[in-house]
ROBAZA-163393 format. One record per residue (C-alpha): y, x, z; residue in one letter. Coordinates in steps of 0.5 Angstrom, whole numbers, plus 500, padded with zeros to 3 digits. Each point is the difference from the previous one (the first is absolute). Layout:
N
YXZA
...
//
This chain:
401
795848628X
500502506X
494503504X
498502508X
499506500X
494499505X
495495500X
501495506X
493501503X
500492501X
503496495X
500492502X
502496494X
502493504X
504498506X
496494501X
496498506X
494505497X
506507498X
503499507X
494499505X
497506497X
506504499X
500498508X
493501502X
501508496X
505501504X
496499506X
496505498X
504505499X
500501492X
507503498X
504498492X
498493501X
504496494X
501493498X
503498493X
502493501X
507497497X
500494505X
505498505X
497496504X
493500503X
496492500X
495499505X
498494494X
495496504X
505496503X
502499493X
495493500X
504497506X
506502498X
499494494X
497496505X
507500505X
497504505X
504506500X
506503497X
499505495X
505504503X
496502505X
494502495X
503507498X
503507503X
504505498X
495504495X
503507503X
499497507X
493500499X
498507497X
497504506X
505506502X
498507496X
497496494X
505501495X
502494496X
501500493X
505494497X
497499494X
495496494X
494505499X
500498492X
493505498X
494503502X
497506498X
494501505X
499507494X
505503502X
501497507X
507497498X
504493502X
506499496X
506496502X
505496498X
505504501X
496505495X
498505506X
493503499X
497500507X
493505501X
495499505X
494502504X
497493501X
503494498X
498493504X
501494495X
504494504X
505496495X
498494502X
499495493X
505496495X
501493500X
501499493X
502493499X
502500493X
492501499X
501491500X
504497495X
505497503X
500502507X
506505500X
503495497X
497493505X
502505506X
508500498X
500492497X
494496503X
498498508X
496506499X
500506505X
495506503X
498502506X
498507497X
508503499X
505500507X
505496496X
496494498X
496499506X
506496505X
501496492X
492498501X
502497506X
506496498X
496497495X
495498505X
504497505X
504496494X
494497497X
498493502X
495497495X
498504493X
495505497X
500506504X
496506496X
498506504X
497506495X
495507500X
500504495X
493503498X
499507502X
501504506X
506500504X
503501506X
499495506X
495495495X
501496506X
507498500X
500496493X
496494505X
503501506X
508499497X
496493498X
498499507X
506501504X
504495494X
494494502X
500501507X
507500500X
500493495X
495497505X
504501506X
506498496X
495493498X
501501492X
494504499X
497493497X
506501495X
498506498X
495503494X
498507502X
497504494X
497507503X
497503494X
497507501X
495504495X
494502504X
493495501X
502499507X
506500505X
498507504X
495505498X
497499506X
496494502X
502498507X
507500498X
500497494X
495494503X
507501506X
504500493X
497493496X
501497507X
507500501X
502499493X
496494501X
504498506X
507500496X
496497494X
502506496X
497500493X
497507498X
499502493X
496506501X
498506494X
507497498X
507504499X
506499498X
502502493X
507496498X
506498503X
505495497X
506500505X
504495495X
494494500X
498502508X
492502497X
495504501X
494502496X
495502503X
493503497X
492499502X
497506499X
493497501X
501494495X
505503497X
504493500X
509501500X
503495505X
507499500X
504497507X
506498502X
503502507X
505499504X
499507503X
496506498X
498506505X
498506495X
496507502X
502505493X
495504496X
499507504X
499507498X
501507502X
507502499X
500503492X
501507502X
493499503X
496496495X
502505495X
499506503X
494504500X
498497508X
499493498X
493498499X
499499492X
495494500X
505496506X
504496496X
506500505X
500507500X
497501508X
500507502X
492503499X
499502507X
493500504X
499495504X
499503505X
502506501X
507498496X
501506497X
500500492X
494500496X
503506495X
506503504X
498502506X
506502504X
503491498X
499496505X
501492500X
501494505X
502494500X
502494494X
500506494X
493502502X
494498496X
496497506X
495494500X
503497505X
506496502X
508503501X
502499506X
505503505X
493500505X
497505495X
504504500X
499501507X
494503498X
501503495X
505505503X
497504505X
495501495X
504502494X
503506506X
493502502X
498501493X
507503498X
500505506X
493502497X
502501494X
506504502X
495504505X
495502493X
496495502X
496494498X
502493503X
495497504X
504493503X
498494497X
504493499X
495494500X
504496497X
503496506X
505495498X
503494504X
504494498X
503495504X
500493498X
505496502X
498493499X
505496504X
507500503X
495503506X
494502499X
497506496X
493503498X
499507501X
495503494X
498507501X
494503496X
498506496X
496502494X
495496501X
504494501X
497499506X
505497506X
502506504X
504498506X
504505504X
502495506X
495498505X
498494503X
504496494X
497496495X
506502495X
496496494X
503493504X
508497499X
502504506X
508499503X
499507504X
498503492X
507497498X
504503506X
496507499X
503500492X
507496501X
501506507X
494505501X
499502494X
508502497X
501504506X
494503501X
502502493X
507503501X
497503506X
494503499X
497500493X
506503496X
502505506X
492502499X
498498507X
494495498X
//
């Protein structure tokens, strides 16, 4: 196997939204033999994913060249990382190359594992079954939307963290607001069956939440999870994990959010927090670096953070992902702090969203004066569908905010 000869002084593992805005941010700074490892060709700005399937924008213009996106002097590496060594300090690739490094940011996003519900792969390719989570199945959701006119329509969340722990709710709202203006929503039975206790951990929205699956006469299946799948027989098997009960639906259309976890060169190496069943990576909270390999850091969805996994996040946990870096690359300890801000935009109709901002403590954390982002606002909705994709594209992969 191939081996650098040199330890690249920073080794980004992912050319997500996490790799690429630090890879950028160091790059501003000034810190020289910067690399990403990251086989993709195309780099997706996924939030806007949710509207795809709701018919509001086309998902070819949710993605850029993967190349156009890392920063100049950044050196790109077109490969898998397939283990980790953080002993040796060690990355091997697909390609069975052994890349050395000083430090090492962690970034690789998660894995959608859809064969992690029997049934699902299967539904997907058989049955008016589609997910918002993969670039090739979000427009589908929206041909089976706009195909319905009477029916049972389920829309599914999987238990455990995943990212935008929104997106399983608003893909149901779009679709009831949609079959409202269309005047067949009194035709339509919609199922949301999510697996925590109440619709949003904190309570101003989740009181916003239970109002609006109201207005659509959603009917919530709450500590609920999708568990079977018979494409066949068009059923869902859903499972009460309070009561234990098993309650098999018939629908006419199925919106599902697949099991995730840490890629599997990452739950299996040393960096994973062995008590996290989805192989997160141990990081301190606050600080994001390794609890026991001090030169590793982490950001993003592959971090083991008690908070949610959001783009917003991320923003956050940038700046000081590279302050630390910078530290520790300077024989210093790292003194930036991340508060566990994170943000989750709630579109709840064709026009109108709430905006969800908060850290640890659960408390909101608004960053917007003078408006009150816990109501159904048509600007907030403009701010996603608009404001929101171009500040990415221009300002936070560029490392500029």
């Amino acid at each position: 196997m191939a081996s650098s000869p040199v330890p690249h002084r920073v080794l980004i593992i992912g050319g997500g939204t996490a790799g690429v805005t630090v890879a950028a941010r160091l790059n501003r700074a000034g810190i020289e033999d910067v690399t990403v490892l990251d086989p993709a060709v195309t780099h997706y700005y996924q939030p806007l994913w949710t509207l795809v399937g709701g018919g509001q924008v086309d998902v070819r213009r949710t993605g850029r060249p993967e190349a156009k996106v890392i920063p100049k002097g950044v050196e790109h590496i077109a490969e898998a990382a397939t283990a980790i060594d953080p002993a040796a300090k060690v990355v091997t690739t697909a390609s069975g190359q052994r890349l050395h490094y000083e430090t090492l940011v962690l970034a690789p996003g998660l894995q959608l594992d859809f064969g992690g519900v029997p049934g699902l792969t299967e539904a997907l390719a058989e049955a008016p079954v589609s997910s918002n989570y993969r670039a090739d199945l979000a427009p589908r959701t929206w041909e089976l939307i706009r195909g319905m006119r009477s029916g049972t329509a389920v829309f599914t969340q999987p238990a455990g963290p995943i990212k935008c722990a929104g997106a399983p709710q608003k893909i149901a709202y779009l679709a009831a607001d949609y079959w409202r203006r269309q005047g067949v929503l009194d035709d339509i039975r919609i199922v949301l069956v999510l697996p925590d206790p109440v619709m949003f951990k904190v309570p101003v929205w989740a009181a916003q939440l239970e109002r609006v699956a109201a207005r659509y006469g959603i009917e919530v299946r709450k500590t609920s999870e999708l568990v079977e799948l018979d494409s066949a027989a068009r059923t869902a098997a859903i499972v009460d994990h309070t009561t234990g009960t098993k309650e098999t639906l018939s629908f006419d259309l199925l919106h599902a959010v697949p099991p995730q976890h840490a890629p599997d060169f990452v739950r299996s190496s040393p960096v994973a927090n062995p008590e996290n069943p989805f192989g997160y990576v141990d990081v301190d909270q606050y600080t994001l670096r390794h609890k026991r390999f001090p030169e590793v850091f982490a950001l993003g969805d592959v971090a083991d953070l008690p908070t949610s996994k959001t783009g917003a996040a991320i923003r956050k946990q940038a700046p000081v992902v590279v302050e630390n870096l910078k530290a520790v690359l300077a024989g210093q300890e790292p003194t930036a702090r991340y508060d566990g801000y994170t943000s989750c935009p709630l579109v709840t109709a064709r026009d109108k969203m709430l905006l969800a901002e908060f850290g640890y403590d659960l408390e909101p954390a608004p960053t917007i004066p003078f408006l009150d982002t816990t109501k159904e606002r048509r600007d907030m909705w403009l701010l996603k569908r608009y404001g929101l994709p171009a500040f990415y594209w221009h300002a936070m992969l560029p490392g500029l905010a």
